[in-house]
LOTOR-251065 format. One record per residue (C-alpha): x, y, z; residue in three letters; residue number from 0; chain. Coordinates in nm, 2 decimals. Example, Ala and Ser with C-alpha at 12.3 -4.5 7.8 and 13.67 -1.06 7.14 Angstrom:
2
1.23,-0.45,0.78,ALA,0,A
1.37,-0.11,0.71,SER,1,A
end
This chain:
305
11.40,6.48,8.04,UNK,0,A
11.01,6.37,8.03,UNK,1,A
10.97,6.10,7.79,UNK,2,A
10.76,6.18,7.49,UNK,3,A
10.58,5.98,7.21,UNK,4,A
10.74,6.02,6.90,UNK,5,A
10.48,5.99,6.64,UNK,6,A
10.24,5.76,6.47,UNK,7,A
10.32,5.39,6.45,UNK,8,A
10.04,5.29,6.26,UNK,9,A
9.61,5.39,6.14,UNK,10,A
9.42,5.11,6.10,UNK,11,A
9.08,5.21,5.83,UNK,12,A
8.81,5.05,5.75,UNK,13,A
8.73,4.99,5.33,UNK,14,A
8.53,4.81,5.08,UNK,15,A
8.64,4.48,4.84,UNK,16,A
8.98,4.44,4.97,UNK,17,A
9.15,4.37,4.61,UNK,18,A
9.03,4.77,4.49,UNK,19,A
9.21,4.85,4.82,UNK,20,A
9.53,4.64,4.74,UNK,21,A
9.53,4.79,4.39,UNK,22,A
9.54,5.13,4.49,UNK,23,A
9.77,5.14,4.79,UNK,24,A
9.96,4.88,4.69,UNK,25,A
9.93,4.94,4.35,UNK,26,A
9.90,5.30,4.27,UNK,27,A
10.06,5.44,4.58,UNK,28,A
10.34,5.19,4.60,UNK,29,A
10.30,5.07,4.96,UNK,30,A
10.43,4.76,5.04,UNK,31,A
10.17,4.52,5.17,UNK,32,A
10.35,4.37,5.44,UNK,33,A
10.09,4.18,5.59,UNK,34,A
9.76,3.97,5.51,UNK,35,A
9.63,3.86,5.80,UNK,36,A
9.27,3.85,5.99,UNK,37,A
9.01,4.06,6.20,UNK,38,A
9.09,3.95,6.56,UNK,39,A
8.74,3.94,6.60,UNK,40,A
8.59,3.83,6.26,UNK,41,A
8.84,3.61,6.10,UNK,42,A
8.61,3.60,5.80,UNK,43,A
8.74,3.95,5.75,UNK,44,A
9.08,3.99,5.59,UNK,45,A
9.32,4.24,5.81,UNK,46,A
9.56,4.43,5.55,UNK,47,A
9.90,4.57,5.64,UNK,48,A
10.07,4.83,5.40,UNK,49,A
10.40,5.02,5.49,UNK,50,A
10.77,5.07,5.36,UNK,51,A
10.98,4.77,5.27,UNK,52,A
11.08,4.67,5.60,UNK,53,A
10.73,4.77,5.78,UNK,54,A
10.85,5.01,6.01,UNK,55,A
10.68,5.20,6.27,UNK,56,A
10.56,5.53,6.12,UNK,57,A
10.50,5.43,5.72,UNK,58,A
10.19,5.15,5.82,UNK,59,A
9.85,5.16,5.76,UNK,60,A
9.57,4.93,5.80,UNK,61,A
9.28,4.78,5.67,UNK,62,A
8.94,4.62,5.76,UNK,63,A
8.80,4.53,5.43,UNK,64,A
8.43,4.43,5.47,UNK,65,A
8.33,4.43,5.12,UNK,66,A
7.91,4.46,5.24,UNK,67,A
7.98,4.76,5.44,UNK,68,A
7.77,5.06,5.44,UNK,69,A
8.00,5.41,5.35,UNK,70,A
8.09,5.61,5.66,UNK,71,A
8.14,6.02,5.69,UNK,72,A
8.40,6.15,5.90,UNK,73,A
8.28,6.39,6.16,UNK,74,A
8.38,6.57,6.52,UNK,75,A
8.53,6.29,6.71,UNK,76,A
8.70,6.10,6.43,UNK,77,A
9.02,6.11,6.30,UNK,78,A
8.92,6.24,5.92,UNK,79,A
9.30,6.22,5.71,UNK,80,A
9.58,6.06,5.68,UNK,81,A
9.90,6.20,5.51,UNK,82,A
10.20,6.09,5.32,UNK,83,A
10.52,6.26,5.30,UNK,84,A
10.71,6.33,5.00,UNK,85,A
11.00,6.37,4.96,UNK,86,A
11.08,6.72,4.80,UNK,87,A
11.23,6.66,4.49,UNK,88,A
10.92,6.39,4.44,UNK,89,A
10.64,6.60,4.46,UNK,90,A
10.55,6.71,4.10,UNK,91,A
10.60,6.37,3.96,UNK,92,A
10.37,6.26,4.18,UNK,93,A
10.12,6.51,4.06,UNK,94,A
10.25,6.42,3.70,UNK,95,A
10.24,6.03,3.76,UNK,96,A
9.86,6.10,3.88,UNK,97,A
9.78,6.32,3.64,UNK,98,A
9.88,6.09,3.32,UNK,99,A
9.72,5.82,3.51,UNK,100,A
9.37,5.97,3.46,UNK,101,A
9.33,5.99,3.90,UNK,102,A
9.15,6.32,4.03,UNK,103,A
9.34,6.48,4.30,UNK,104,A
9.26,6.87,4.49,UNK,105,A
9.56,7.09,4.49,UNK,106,A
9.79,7.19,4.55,UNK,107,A
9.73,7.42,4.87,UNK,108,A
9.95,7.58,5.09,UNK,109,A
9.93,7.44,5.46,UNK,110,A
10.17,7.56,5.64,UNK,111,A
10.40,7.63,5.41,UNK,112,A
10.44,7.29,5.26,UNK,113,A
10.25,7.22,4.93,UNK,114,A
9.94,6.96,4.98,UNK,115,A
9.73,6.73,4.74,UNK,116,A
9.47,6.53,4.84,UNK,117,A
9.35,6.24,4.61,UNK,118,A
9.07,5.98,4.69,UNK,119,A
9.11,5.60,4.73,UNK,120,A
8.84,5.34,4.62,UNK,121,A
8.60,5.45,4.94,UNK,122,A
8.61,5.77,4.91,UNK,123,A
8.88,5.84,5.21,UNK,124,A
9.10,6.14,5.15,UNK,125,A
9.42,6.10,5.14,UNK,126,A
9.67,6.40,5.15,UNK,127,A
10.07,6.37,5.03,UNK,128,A
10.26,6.68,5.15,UNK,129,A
10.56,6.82,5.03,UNK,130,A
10.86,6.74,5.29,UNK,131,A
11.22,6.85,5.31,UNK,132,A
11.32,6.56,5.31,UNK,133,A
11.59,6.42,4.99,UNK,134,A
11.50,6.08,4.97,UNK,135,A
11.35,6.03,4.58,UNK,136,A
11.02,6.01,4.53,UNK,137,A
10.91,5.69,4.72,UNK,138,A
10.62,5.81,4.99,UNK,139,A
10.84,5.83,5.31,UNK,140,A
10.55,5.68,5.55,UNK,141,A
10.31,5.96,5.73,UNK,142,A
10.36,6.32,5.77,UNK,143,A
10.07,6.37,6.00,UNK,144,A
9.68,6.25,6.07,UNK,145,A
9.42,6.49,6.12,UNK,146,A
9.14,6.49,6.36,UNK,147,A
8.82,6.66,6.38,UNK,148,A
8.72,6.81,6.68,UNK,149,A
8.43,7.00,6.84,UNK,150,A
8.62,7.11,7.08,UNK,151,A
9.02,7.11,6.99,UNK,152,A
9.15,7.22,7.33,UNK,153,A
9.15,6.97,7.59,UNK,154,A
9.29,6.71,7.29,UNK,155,A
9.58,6.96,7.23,UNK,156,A
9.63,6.89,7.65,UNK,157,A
9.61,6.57,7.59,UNK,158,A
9.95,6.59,7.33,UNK,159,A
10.11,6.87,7.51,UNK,160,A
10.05,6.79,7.87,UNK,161,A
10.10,6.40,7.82,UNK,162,A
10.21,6.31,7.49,UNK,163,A
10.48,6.60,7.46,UNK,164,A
10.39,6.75,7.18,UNK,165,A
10.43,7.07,7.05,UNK,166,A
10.21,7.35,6.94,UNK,167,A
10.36,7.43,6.65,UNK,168,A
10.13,7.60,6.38,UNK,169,A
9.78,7.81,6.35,UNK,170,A
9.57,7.88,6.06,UNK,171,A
9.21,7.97,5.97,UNK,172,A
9.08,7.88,5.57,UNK,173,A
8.77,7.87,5.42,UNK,174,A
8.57,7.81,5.74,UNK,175,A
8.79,7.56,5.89,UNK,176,A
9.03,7.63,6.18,UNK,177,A
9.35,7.42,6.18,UNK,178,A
9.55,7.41,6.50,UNK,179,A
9.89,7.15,6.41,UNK,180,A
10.12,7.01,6.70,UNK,181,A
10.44,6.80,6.65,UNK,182,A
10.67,6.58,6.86,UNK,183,A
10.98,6.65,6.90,UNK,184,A
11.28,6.51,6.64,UNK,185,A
11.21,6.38,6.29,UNK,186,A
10.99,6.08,6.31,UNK,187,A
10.79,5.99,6.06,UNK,188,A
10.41,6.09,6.14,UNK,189,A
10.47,6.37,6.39,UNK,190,A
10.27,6.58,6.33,UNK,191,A
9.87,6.57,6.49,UNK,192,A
9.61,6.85,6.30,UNK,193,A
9.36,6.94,6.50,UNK,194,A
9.04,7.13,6.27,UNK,195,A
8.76,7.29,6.45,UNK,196,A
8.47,7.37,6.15,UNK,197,A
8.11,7.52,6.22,UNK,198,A
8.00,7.27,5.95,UNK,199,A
7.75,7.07,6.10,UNK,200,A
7.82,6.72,6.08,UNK,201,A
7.76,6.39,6.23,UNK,202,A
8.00,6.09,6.19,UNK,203,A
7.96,5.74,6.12,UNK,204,A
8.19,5.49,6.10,UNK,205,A
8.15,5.27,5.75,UNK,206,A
8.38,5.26,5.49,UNK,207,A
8.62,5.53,5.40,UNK,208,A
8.68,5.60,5.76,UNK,209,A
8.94,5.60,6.01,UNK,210,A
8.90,5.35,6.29,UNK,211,A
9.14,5.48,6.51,UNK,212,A
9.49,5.60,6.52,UNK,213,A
9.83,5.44,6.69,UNK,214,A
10.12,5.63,6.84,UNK,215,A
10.47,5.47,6.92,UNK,216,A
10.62,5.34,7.17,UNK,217,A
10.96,5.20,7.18,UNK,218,A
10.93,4.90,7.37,UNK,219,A
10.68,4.70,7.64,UNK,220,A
10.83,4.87,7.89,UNK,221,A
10.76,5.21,7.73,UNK,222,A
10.42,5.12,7.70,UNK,223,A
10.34,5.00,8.08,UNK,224,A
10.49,5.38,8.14,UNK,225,A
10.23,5.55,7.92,UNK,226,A
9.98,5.34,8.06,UNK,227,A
10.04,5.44,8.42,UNK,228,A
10.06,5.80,8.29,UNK,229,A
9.71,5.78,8.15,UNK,230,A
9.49,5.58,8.38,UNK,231,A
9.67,5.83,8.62,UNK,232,A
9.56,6.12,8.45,UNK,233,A
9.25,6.00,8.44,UNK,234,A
9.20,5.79,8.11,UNK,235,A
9.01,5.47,8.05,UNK,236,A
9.30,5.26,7.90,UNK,237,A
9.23,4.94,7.83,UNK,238,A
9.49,4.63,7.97,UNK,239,A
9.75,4.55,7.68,UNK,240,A
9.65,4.28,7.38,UNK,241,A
9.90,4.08,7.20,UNK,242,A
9.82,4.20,6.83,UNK,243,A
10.10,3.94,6.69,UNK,244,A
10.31,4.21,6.54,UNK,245,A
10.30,4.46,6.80,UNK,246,A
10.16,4.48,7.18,UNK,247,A
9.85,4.77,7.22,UNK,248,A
9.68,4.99,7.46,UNK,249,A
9.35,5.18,7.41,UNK,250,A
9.20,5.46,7.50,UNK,251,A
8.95,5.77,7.39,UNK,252,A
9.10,6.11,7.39,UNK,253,A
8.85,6.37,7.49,UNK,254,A
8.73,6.47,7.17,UNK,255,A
8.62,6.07,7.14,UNK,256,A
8.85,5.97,6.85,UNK,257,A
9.00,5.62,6.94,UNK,258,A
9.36,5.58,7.03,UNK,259,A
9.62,5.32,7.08,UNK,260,A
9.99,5.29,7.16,UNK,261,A
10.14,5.02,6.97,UNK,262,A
10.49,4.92,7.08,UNK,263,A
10.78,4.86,6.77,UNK,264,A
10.84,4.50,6.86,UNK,265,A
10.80,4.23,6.76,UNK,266,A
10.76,4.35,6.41,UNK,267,A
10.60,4.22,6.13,UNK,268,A
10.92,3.96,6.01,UNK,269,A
10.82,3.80,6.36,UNK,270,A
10.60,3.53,6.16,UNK,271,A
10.76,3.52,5.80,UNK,272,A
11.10,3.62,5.62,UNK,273,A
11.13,3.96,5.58,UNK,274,A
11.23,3.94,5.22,UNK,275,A
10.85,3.76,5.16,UNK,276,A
10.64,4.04,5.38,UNK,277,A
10.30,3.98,5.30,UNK,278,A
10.29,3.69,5.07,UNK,279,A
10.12,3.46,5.24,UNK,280,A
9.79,3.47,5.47,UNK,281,A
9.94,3.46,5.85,UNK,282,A
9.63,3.38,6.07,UNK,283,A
9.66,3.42,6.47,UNK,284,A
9.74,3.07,6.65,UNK,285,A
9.38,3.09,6.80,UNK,286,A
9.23,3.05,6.45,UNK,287,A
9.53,2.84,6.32,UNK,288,A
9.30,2.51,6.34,UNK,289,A
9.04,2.67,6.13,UNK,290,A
9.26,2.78,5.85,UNK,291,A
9.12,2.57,5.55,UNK,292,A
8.73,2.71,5.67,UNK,293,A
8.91,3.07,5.67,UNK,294,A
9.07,3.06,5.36,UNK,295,A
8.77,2.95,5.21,UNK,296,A
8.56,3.26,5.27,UNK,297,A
8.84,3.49,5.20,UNK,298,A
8.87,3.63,4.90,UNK,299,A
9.19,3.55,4.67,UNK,300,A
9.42,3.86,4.66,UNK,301,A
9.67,4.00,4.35,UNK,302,A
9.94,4.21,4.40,UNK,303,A
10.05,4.39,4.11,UNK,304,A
end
């Protein structure tokens, strides 16, 4: 049977002052930040990790919090959502819980057949919880699905069938905006891929409230050498592997230009401190380990509610 990637591992965002950020994902949406690390490249830059309780592949976004950034738009050739899954049972309080705390939301819509809300965080980025099947209380159960815009949906969708093994899976046309939705096989958290095709014009810039690019899974190094022989033999630019501490990654751009990676499960983010303390302390790569007290210096102190 042809191997297939099995959803999202992680999407990495880019946002303003990095304590509004803690406080609402942290805070309001109850995300766990796992990790407070730095910018590979700009370790003046705080690098955010928020997930599940144990971090797992599938529940983790991320963050580059440069608080003098200019605000981006999503356009064609950006990822332009990110979505939650809730748990069925879960999703009127959350629309209760938001409502008697004063926070805006859109909704709920039908998409799919699953009822949708999408609420704003600090920047401005929408961000969508769906209504799963799934029994589990009312804790966010990681991703549903990311969306990406597209000029031109079709060779992307090529790109997840042919390659990734996806699966198309759904249609639909609303208020001006064509939706085209395709799932990997089994249950894994963040699935699902939307691809929307509008004829609103649009240009994209990348600035805060954006998406920076967007991670799929793969199980293991080995896994990963596999997809990258599958790409650069398809034809795709994929970059050699970096050691991103947590997890190994490839990169690539899909036709429709929006940046992806494959980011393996290993080594995990309890690789570098207890797993009961996730994200307590600042955990800086060994390259910038000898500049630690000039680092901490610049970074901003951080509270988690």
């Amino acid at each position: 049977m042809p191997r297939t990637i099995p959803g999202l591992h992680h999407v990495t965002a880019i946002s303003g002052p990095p304590q509004a950020n803690v406080d609402f994902y942290a805070g309001l949406l109850k995300q766990r930040l796992v990790k407070r690390t730095v910018n590979f490249d700009d370790p003046g830059t705080y690098h955010l990790y928020y997930g599940n309780q144990t971090g797992a592949p599938g529940t983790i976004l991320t963050f580059f919090p440069f608080a003098d950034a200019g605000p981006g738009r999503a356009g064609p050739g950006m990822a332009s959502a990110y979505a939650y899954a809730v748990p069925k049972g879960g999703f009127d309080e959350w629309m209760l819980r938001l409502a008697e705390e004063v926070v805006d939301f859109a909704g709920p819509v039908d998409r799919f057949g699953q009822r949708v809300i999408t609420l704003s965080d600090p920047d401005g980025a929408p961000v969508e919880l769906v209504e799963t099947d799934r029994e589990s209380g009312d804790a966010l159960d990681g991703f549903h699905s990311v969306t990406l815009w597209e000029r031109d949906p079709g060779p992307t969708a090529r790109l997840l069938t042919d390659i990734f093994g996806y699966e198309q899976v759904g249609h639909e046309a609303a208020d001006g905006v064509e939706r085209l939705r395709l799932a990997a096989p089994g249950d894994a958290r963040g699935a699902v891929v939307d691809l929307i095709r509008s004829d609103a014009p649009s240009i994209g810039r990348q600035g805060t409230g954006t998406i920076h690019h967007v991670a799929f899974r793969a199980e293991d190094d080995a896994v990963q050498a596999e997809w990258r022989e599958k790409l650069a033999s398809a034809g795709h630019g994929v970059t050699p592997v970096f050691d991103r501490q947590y997890f190994n990654a490839i990169y690539f751009r899909e036709p429709g230009g929006v940046l992806f990676e494959i980011a393996t499960d290993p080594p995990g983010f309890a690789v570098d401190e207890d797993a009961a303390h996730l994200g307590e302390a600042l955990k800086l790569p060994a390259k910038y380990e000898a500049l630690r007290d000039r680092i901490e210096a610049v970074l901003p102190p951080l509270k988690v509610a």
